[in-house]
N, C-alpha and C positions, 0 to 999 in steps of 0.2 A: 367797714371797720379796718384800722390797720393792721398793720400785720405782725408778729414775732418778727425780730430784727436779731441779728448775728453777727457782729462786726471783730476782725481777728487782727492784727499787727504784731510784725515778728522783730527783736531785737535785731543786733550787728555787730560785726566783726569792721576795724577799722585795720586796713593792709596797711594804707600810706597815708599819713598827712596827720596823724595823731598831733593833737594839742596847735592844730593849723588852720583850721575850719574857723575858727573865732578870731583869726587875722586875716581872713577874706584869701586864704589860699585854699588850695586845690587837697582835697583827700579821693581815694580809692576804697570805697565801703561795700559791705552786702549784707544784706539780711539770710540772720541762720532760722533755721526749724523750732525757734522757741517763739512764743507767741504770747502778748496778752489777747482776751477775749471777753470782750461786755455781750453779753444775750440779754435780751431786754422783751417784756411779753406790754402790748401797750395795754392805755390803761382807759378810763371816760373824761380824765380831767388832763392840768397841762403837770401834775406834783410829779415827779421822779423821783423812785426810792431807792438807791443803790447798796449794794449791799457786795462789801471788799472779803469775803471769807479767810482770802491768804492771810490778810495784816488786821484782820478782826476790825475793820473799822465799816462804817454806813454813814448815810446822808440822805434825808428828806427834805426836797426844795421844790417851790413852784417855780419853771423853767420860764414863763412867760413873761417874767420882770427882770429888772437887774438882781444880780445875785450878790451880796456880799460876804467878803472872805473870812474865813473863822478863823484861817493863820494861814502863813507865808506856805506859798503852794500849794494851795487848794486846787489842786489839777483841776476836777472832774467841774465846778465853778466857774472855775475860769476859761475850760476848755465853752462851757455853754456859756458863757457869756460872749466869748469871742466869736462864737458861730452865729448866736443872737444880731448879733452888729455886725455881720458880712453880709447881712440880710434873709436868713434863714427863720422864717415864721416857727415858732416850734408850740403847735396846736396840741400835740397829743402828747401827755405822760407817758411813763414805761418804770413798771417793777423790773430794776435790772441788778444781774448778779457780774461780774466782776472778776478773770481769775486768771489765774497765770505759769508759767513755767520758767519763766526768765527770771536770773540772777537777781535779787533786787540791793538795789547802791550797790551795784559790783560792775560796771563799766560797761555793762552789752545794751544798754539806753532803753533799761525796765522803763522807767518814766516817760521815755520819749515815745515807745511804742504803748504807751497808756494815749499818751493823749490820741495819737495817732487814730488808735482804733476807739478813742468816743467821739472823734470829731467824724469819720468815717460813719457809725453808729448815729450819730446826730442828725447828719444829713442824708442818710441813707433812712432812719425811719421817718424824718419829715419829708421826706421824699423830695429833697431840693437838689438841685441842677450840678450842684458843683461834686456831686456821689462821684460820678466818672472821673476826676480828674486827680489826679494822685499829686500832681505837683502844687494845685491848690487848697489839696488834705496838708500836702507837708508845710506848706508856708500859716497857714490859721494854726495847727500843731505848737509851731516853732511860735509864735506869737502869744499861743496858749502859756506854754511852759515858760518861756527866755522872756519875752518886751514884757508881758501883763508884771511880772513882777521884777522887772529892771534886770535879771539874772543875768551871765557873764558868758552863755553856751555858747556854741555855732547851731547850724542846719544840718548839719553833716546824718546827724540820728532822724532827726524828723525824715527828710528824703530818702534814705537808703529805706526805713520801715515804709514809708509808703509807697514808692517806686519799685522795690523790686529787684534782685537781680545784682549783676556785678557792673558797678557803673564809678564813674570818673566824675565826680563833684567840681566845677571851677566857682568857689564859693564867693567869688566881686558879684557885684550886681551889676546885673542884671544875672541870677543864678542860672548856669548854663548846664547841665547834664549830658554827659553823653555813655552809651550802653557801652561795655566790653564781653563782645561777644563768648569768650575764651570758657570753656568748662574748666572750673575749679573742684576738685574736693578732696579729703583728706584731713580738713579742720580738727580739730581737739581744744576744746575752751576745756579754763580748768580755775574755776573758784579757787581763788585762796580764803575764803569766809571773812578775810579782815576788812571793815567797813572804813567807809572815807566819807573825809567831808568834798563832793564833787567839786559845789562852786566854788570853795576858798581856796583849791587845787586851781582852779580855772583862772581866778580872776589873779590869783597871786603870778600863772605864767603868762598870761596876756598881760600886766602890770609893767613887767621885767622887761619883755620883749619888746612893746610899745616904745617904753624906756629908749632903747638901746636903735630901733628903727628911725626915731626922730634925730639922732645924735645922726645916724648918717643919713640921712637929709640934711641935714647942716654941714655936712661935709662935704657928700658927693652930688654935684650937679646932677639933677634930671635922675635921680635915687627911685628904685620903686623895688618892693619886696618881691615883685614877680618874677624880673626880668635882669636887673642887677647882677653880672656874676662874681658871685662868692668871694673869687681872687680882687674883686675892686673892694669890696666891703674888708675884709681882713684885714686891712693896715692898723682899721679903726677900731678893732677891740679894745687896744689896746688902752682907749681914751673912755672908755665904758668901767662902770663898777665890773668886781670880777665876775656877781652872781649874773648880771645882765650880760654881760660878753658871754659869759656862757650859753645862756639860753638863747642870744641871738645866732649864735656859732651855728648849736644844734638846728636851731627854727631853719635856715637858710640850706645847711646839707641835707634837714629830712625833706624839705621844696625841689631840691633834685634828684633826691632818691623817689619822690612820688612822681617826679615828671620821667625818672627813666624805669619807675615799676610799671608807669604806663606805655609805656616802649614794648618793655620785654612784653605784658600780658595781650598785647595788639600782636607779635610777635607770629610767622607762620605755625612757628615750632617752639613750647614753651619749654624752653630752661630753670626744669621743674628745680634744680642747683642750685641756680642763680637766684630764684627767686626767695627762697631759703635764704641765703644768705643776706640777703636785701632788707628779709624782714629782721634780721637779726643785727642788721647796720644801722636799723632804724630801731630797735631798742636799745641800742649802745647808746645811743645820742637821747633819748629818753630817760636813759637812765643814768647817763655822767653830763649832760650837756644840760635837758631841760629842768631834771632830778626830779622826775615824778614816778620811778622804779620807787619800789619795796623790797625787803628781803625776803617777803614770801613771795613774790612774785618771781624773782630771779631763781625760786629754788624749784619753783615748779616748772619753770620753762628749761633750768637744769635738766630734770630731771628727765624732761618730753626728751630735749636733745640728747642725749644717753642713752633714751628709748629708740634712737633711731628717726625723730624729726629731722625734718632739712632746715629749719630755722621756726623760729618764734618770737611775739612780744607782748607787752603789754595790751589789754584792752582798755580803751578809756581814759580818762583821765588820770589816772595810774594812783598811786598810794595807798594801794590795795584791789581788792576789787578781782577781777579775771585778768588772767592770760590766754594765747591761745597758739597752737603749735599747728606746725603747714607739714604732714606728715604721712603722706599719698601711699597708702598701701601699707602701715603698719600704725592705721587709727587705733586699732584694739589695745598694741605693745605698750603704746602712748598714752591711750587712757589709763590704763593699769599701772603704769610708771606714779601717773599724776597722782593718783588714787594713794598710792603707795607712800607717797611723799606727803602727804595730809591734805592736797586738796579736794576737791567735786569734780571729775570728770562728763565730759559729755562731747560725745562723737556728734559734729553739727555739718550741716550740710546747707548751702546759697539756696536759701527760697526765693518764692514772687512777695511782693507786696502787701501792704494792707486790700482788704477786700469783707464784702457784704453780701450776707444773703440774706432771702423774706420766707416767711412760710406762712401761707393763708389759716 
């Protein structure tokens, strides 16, 4: 008989590369101490009954067939459909429950560590091959949530929840990963409770930006968003709408500001400073450059830095949603600041990975 399956994924904190993972550039992410968690007890047949207690919702399906959608992102459907077609035989049912501690629609990627830990969940209770491999959890993930229904995301969430850890995303394909060894902690996420719409934030700044990157391909010989610097691109704002010159301005300075936060954090000796301020360079530009800031969001990250943060920004897609403050040794000051200021605070810490357990 099989077995009770346990399968756990923890949201993310993005340092560097905000609103850049969806134009195949590089971010800097890590997964904090908040989690969703599906436990699933199996069953005699292939029906699955899930049951969402946070958001009162449930779903009864036989897993064994195609599944069809009852509306536009039906995660937990799509995630088994998608695992169904990787080649994942899925023999045995599962009464499974559902539940979670992460922010939800507030930018620490509740959604992405959903799929994350049923596609984990999926193939760990049918006991298929690809359980061990976390970069092949985040790419069916990523495929679950973003292709299946055309959506506008990056990878940037699916990887960081699955992988693990403090790691440097080069989001072109062939996606390359690489670990940064460096201990961080000190984080402070801070709800602002105001809800956003994720994807029409997303597809409105990849839209802009798109925009404004082909204009200089037509201008600049041998153009590429990677490697282009900045001082050659600038002439050409000026031939750009203004909301597109903008966002392009932004997109290009936060692509150096992640390639030199990957500097500093490889670093012998980290410039706990510098790095404060980096992340606050890189909300500046999110916030007057890309304009996915809020004004709750600005008054909570206020309020961190006052507290004694060394910098902070947006989490996510921005237009509400979370922020999170880099605040090494006066987490408490800073939570209570936040707190104080009308948000949700939570002192978070860089976890590992999605992962599975069984119990006979």
């Amino acid at each position: 008989m099989p077995a009770k399956t346990t399968a756990k994924a923890p949201g993310r904190i993005c340092l560097f590369g905000e609103h850049q993972d969806f134009l195949g550039l590089a971010v800097i992410a890590a997964p904090i101490g908040l989690h969703i968690t599906v436990s699933g007890t199996p069953r005699r047949d292939t029906w699955f009954h899930v049951r969402m207690p946070n958001i009162g919702e449930s779903d009864l399906f036989d897993a064994s067939e195609d599944l069809e959608y009852r509306f536009d992102l039906d995660f937990i459907r799509a995630g088994t459909n998608v695992v169904r077609r990787c080649g994942c035989d899925i023999n045995t049912g599962y009464d499974c429950v559902i539940h979670g501690n992460i922010p939800i629609n507030a930018g620490t990627s509740s959604s992405s560590a959903l799929m994350v830990a049923w596609v984990q969940f999926l193939l760990t209770s049918q006991d298929h091959y690809a359980q061990s491999d976390p970069e092949a959890i985040a790419r069916l993930a990523y495929q679950a949530e973003v292709l299946e229904f055309n959506a506008p995301g990056g990878m940037m969430d699916h990887y960081a929840s699955a992988l693990g850890g403090l790691i440097f995303i080069d989001c072109r394909e062939p996606i390359t990963v690489q670990r940064i060894p460096t201990h961080l902690e000190g984080f402070v996420l801070g709800n602002t409770g105001v809800r956003k719409n994720n994807n029409a934030i997303i597809a409105e700044s990849r839209t802009a930006t798109n925009a404004g990157f082909e204009i200089l391909r037509q201008r600049i010989p041998g153009f590429s968003i990677w490697t282009t610097p900045f001082e050659q691109a600038e002439p050409h704002f000026a031939e750009m709408k203004p909301e597109v010159a903008r966002r392009v301005r932004a997109n290009l300075i936060n692509r150096d500001l992640c390639q030199g936060g990957k500097e500093l954090l490889l670093a012998d000796e980290l410039d706990h400073e510098r790095l404060g301020q980096m992340l606050h360079d890189h909300q500046v530009q999110l916030r007057d450059g890309v304009g996915v800031s809020h004004p709750r969001l600005d008054e909570l990250i206020d309020a961190a830095m006052e507290a004694g943060a060394l910098g902070g920004k947006l989490n996510g897609s921005g237009g509400g949603g979370c922020m999170f403050a880099y605040a090494p040794g006066r987490q408490q000051e800073v939570k209570e600041a936040i707190d104080r200021a009308g948000g949700e605070a939570f002192i978070v810490n860089i976890s590992k990975g999605a992962h599975a357990t069984t119990d006979a």
